[in-house]
C-alpha positions as CSV (number, residue, x, y, z in Angstrom):
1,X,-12.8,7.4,-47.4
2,X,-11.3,6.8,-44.1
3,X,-13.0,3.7,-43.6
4,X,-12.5,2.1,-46.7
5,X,-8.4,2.8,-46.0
6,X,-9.0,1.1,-42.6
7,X,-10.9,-2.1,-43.7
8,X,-7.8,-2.3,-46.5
9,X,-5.6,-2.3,-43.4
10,X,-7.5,-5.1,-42.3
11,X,-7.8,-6.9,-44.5
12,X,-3.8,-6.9,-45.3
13,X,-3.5,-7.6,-41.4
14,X,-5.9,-10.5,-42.4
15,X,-3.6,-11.8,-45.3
16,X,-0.5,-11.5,-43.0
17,X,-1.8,-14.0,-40.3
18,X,-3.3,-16.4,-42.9
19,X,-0.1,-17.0,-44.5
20,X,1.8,-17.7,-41.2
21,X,-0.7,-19.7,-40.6
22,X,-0.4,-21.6,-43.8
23,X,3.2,-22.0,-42.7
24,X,2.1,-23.7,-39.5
25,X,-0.5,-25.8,-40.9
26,X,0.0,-29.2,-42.0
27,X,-3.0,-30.7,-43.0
28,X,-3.9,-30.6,-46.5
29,X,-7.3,-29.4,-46.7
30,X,-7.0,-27.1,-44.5
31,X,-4.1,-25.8,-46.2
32,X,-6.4,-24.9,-49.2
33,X,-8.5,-23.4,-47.5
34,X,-6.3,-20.9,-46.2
35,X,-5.2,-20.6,-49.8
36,X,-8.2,-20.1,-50.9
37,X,-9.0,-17.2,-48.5
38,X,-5.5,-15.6,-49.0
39,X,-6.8,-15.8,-52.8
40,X,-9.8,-13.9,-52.1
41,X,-8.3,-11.5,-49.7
42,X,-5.5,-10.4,-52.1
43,X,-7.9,-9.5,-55.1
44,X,-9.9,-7.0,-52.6
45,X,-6.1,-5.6,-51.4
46,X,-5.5,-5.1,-55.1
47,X,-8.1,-2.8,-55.7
């Protein structure tokens, strides 16, 4: 149990950099894909 709490912690650590990094980035594609893994991350926080 304890570890599945920790990797949630991690993964919301995770979430937080990627979106200041999405508000760094400039460049388009990278853009999505930061999107795209902040998508991914935030359905595994969710459950």
């Amino acid at each position: 149990m304890k570890e599945a709490v920790f990797e949630m912690c991690l993964d919301v650590v995770k979430l937080n950099q990627l979106k200041r990094a999405l508000e760094r980035e400039e460049h388009p594609l990278v853009r999505q894909i930061i999107r795209d893994k902040i998508e991914e991350l935030e359905k595994g926080v969710k459950r």
